[in-house]
C-alpha positions as CSV (number, residue, x, y, z in Angstrom):
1,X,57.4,20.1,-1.3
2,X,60.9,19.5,-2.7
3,X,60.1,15.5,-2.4
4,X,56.6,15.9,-4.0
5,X,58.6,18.1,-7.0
6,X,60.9,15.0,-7.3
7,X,58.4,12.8,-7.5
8,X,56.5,15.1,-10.6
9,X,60.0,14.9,-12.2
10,X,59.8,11.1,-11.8
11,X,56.7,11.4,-13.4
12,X,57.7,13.3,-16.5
13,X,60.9,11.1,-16.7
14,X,58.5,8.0,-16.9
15,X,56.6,9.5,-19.7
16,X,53.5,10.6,-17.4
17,X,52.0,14.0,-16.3
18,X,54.1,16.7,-14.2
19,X,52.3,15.8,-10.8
20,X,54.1,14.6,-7.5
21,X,53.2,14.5,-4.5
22,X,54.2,13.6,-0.5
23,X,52.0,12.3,2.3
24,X,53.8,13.2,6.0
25,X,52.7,12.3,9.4
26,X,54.9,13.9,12.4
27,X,57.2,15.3,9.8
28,X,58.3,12.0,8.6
29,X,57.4,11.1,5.0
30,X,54.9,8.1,4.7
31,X,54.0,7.6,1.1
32,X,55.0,9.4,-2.5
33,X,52.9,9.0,-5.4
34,X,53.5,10.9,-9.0
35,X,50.5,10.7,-12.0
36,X,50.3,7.3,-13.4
37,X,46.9,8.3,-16.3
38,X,48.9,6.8,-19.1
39,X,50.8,4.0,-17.4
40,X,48.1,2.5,-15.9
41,X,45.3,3.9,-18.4
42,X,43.3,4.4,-15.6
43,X,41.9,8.4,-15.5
44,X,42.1,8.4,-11.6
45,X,45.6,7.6,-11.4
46,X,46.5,11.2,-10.6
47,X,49.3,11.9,-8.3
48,X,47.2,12.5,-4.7
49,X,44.9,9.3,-5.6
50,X,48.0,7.2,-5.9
51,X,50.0,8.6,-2.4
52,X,46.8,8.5,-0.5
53,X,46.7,4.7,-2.1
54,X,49.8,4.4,-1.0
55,X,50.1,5.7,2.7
56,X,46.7,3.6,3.2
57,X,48.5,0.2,2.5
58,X,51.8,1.5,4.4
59,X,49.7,1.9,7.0
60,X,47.2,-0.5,7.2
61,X,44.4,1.7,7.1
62,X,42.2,4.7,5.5
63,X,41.6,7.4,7.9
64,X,45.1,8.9,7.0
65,X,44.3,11.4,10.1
66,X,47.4,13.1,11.7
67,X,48.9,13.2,8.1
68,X,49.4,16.2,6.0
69,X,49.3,16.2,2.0
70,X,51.9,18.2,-0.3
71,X,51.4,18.1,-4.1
72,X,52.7,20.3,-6.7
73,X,49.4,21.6,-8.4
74,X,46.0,21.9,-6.6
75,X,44.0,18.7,-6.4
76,X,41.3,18.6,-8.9
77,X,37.5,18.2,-7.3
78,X,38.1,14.1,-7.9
79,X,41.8,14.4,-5.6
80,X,39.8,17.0,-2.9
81,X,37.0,14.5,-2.6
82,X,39.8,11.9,-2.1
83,X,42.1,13.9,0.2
84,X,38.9,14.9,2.6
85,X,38.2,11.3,2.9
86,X,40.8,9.9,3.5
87,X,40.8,12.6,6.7
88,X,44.0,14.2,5.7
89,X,44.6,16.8,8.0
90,X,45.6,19.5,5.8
91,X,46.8,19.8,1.8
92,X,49.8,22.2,1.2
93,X,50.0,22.6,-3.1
94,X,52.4,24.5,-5.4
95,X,50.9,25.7,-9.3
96,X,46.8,26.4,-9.4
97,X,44.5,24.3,-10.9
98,X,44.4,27.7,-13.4
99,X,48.1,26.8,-14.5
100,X,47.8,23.0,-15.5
101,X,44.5,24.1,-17.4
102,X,46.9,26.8,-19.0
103,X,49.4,24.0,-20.1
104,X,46.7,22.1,-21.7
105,X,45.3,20.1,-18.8
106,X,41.3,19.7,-19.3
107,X,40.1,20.8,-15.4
108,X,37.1,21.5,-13.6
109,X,38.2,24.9,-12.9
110,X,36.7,24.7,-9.2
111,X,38.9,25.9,-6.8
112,X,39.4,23.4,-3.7
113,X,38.9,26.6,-1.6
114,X,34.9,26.8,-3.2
115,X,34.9,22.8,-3.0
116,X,35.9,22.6,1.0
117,X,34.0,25.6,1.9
118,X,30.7,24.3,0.3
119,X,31.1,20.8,1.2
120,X,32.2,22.1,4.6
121,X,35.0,20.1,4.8
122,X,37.6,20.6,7.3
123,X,40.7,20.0,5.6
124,X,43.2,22.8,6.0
125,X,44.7,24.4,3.0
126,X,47.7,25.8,2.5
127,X,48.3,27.5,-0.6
128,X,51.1,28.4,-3.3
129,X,54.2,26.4,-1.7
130,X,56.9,27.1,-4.2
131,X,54.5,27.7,-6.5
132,X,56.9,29.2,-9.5
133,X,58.8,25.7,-9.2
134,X,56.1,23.9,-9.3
135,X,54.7,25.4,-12.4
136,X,57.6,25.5,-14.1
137,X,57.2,21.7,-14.3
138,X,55.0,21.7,-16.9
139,X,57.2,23.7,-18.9
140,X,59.7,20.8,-18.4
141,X,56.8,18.5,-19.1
142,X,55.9,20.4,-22.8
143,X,60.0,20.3,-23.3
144,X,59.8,16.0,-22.9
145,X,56.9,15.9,-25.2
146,X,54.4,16.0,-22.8
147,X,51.0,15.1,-23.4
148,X,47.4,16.1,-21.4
149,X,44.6,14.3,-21.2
């Protein structure tokens, strides 16, 4: 989680959204992504979309099985649909999807619990990993002028 908070920092640095996050596979790191929305001006361009993007080219393919997610907020419904297809074996997150609404994020408030338990997905989650860190990025996010979308 320290790596995927880096990367959110990278993120706010650059202007973006406070989102990082980390793609492992045996405990070594295969891919970081952070939220790209405004740079790219592309709405999918969240933080999990782009490291699953980028593991899948690292490693030459999508079934990113035997690899384990870590981002610093709760994937949205778009990121959990993205993260179970990809295969990800599990998805380890910081902040709730309740604190980036409360800093002015506009979410589907669907937990990814409700979302893998309905769908029956099998992805394993792992819930509030250094959560107060991670939300206190977006307090460093509003401080650099941040702004939602």
């Amino acid at each position: 989680m320290p790596l995927a908070i880096a990367s959110a920092r990278a993120s706010i640095t650059a202007g973006q959204s406070p989102f990082g996050s980390v793609i492992v596979r045996g405990g070594e790191v295969v891919a970081t992504g952070h939220n790209h929305v405004w740079a790219w001006t592309d709405p999918t361009a969240h933080a999990e979309v782009v490291c699953i993007r980028n593991a899948s080219r690292m490693l030459g393919t999508i079934d990113l099985r035997g690899c384990e997610l870590y981002s610093t907020c709760e994937p949205c419904p778009m990121c959990a649909s993205a993260i179970h297809w990809a295969n990800l074996d599990a998805v380890h997150f910081g902040a709730r999807i309740a604190d980036a609404e409360a800093a002015g994020f506009r979410e589907l408030t669907l937990p990814i619990e409700t979302i893998y338990r309905e769908g029956k997905s099998d992805v394993r989650i792992v819930t509030d990993v250094m959560r107060e860190e991670c939300a206190a990025l977006f307090d460093e996010w509003k401080r650099a002028s941040g702004k939602a979308y």
